[in-house]
C-alpha positions in Angstrom: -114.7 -97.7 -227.4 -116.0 -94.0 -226.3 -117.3 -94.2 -222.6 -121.1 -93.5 -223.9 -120.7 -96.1 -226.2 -119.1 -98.1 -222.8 -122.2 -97.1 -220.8 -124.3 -98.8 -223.7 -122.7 -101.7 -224.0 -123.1 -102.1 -220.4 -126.6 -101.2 -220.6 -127.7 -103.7 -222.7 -125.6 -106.7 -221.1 -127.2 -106.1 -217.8 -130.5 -106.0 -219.4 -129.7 -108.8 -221.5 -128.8 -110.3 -218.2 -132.3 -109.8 -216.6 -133.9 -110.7 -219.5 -135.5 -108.1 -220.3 -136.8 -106.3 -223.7 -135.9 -102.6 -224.3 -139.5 -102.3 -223.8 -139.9 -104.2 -220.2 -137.0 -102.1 -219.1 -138.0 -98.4 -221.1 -141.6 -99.1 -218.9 -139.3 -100.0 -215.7 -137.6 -97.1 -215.6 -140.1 -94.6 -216.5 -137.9 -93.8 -220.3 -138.7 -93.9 -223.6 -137.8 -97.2 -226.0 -135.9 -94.5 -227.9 -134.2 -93.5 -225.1 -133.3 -96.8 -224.4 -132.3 -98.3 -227.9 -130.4 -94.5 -228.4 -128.3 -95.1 -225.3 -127.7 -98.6 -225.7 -126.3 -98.1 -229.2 -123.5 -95.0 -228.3 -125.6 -92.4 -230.3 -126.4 -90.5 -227.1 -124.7 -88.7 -224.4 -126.8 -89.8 -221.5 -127.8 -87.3 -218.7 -127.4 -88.4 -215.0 -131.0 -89.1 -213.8 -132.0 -91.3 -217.1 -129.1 -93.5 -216.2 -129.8 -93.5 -212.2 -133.8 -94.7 -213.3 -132.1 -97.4 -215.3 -129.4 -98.5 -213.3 -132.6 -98.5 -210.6 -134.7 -100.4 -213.1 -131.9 -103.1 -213.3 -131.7 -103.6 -210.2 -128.1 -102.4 -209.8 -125.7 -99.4 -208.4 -124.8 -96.6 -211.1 -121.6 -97.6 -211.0 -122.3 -101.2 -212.4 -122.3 -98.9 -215.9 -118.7 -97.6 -215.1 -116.5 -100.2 -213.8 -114.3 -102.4 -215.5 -112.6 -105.3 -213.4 -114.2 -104.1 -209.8 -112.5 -105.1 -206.1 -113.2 -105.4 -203.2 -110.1 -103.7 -201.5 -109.3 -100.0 -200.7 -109.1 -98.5 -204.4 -107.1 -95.2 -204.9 -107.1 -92.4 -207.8 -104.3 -90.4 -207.7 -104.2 -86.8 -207.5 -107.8 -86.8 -208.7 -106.4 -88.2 -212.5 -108.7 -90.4 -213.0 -108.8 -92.5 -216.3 -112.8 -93.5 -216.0 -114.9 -90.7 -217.4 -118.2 -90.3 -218.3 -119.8 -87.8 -220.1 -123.3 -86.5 -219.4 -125.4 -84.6 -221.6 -126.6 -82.7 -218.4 -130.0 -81.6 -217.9 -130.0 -78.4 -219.6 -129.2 -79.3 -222.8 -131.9 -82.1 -222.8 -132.5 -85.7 -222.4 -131.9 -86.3 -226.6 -128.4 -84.4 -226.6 -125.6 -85.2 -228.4 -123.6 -82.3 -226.3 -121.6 -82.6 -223.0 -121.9 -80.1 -220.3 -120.7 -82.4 -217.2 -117.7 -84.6 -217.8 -118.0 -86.9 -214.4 -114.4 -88.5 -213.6 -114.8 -91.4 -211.4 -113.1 -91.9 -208.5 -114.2 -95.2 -207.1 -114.9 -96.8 -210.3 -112.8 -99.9 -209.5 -114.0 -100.4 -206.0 -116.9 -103.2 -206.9 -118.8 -102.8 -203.4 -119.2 -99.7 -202.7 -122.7 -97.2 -202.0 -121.5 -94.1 -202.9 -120.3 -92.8 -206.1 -117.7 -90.1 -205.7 -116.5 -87.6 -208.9 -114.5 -84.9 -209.8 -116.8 -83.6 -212.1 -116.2 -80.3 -215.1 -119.3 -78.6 -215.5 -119.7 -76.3 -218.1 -122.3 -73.8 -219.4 -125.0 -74.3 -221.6 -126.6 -71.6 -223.5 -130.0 -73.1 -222.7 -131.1 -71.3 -219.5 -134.7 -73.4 -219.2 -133.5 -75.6 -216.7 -135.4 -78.9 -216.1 -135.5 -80.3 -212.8 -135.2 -83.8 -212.0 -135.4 -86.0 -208.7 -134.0 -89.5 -208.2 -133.4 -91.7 -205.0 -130.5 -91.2 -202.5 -128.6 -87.7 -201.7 -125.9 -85.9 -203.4 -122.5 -84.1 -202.0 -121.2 -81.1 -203.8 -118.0 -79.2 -203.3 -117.1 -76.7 -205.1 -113.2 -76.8 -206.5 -113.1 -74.3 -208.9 -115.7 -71.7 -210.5 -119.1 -71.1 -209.7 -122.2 -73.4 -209.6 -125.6 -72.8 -209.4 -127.9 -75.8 -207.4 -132.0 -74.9 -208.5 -133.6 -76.8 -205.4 -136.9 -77.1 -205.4 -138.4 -73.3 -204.8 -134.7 -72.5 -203.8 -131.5 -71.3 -205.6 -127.8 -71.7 -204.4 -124.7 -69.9 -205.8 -121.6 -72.2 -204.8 -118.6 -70.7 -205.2 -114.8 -72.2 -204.3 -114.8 -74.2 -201.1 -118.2 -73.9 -201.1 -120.6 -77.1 -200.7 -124.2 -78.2 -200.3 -125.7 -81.9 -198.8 -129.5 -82.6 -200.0 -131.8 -84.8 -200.8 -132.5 -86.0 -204.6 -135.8 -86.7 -204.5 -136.5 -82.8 -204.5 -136.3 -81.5 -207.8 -133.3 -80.2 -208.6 -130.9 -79.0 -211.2 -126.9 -77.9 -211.0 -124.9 -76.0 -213.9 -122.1 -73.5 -213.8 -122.5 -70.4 -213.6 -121.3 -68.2 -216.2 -117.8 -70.1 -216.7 -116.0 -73.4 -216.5 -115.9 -74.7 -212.9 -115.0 -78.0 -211.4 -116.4 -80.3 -208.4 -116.8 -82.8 -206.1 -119.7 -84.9 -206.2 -120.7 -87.7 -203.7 -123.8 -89.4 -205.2 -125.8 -92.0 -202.9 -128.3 -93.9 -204.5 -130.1 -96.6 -203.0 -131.1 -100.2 -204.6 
């Protein structure tokens, strides 16, 4: 099973779970029934803050849509090689794409308590420059690893380059993408539920 088709399957349990139609939980979350029905089925690559409304909607963490046999314990990734990825569509390329441009490798993915949800994430560019920004609950954590990353924050831009990072607030409006080539990161996302 691919890891979008894992984050639908997922989807729909929890929903199934609460109860609730595809149209009670599309209204919850401020989506579209398509958006919904396309996601649960595997026929789209989600993009982040679709899937943080949802996972909101629910009633659950984001990660409830990545973990597989969560603990309670310490839980380690090593050298960063982790085996739990998730593929976004990004917001760039739109919230109907069938395209990738942030590959998300979970590091805490077995840990079943935790609040944050750390990544190693690949970003890569889009050739769709009409950025769409998009706010959610919580605050974000960004370290650059490799390459260079653009963060559209509100009225602000930042250029992150290696070793660089930023710390805000996502319920200002904001977008990140690479810049010009291929780069890698650190993400620590906080949402609150």
């Amino acid at each position: 099973m691919s890891e979008e088709n894992k984050v639908g399957v997922k989807i729909r349990q929890v929903r199934e779970d609460r109860q609730m139609s595809v149209e009670e939980l599309a209204e919850a979350s401020y989506s579209s029934v398509e958006l919904i029905e396309d996601l649960e089925s595997g026929a789209l690559v989600p993009s982040l803050t679709p899937l943080l409304k949802i996972a909101r909607a629910l009633g659950v963490r984001l990660g409830t849509f990545l973990d597989d046999a969560p603990q309670s314990g310490p839980f380690m990734v090593k050298s960063g090689k982790s085996d739990n990825i998730i593929r976004f569509s990004g917001q760039g390329l739109g919230e109907h794409s069938n395209k990738s441009a942030l590959e998300f490798y979970s590091l805490a993915y077995g840990k079943g308590d935790r609040h944050m949800e750390p990544f190693i994430i690949d970003v890569h560019p889009t050739e769709n420059q009409d950025y769409q920004l998009a706010s959610h609950e919580g605050e974000e954590f960004l370290y650059v690893i490799q390459g260079k990353i653009e963060v559209l924050y509100g009225q602000e831009n930042y250029i992150l380059e290696a070793e660089d990072s930023i710390y805000y607030d996502s319920v200002v409006p904001h977008h990140v993408h690479a810049k010009e080539k291929d780069s890698k990161m650190l993400a620590v996302v906080y949402t609150p539920f």
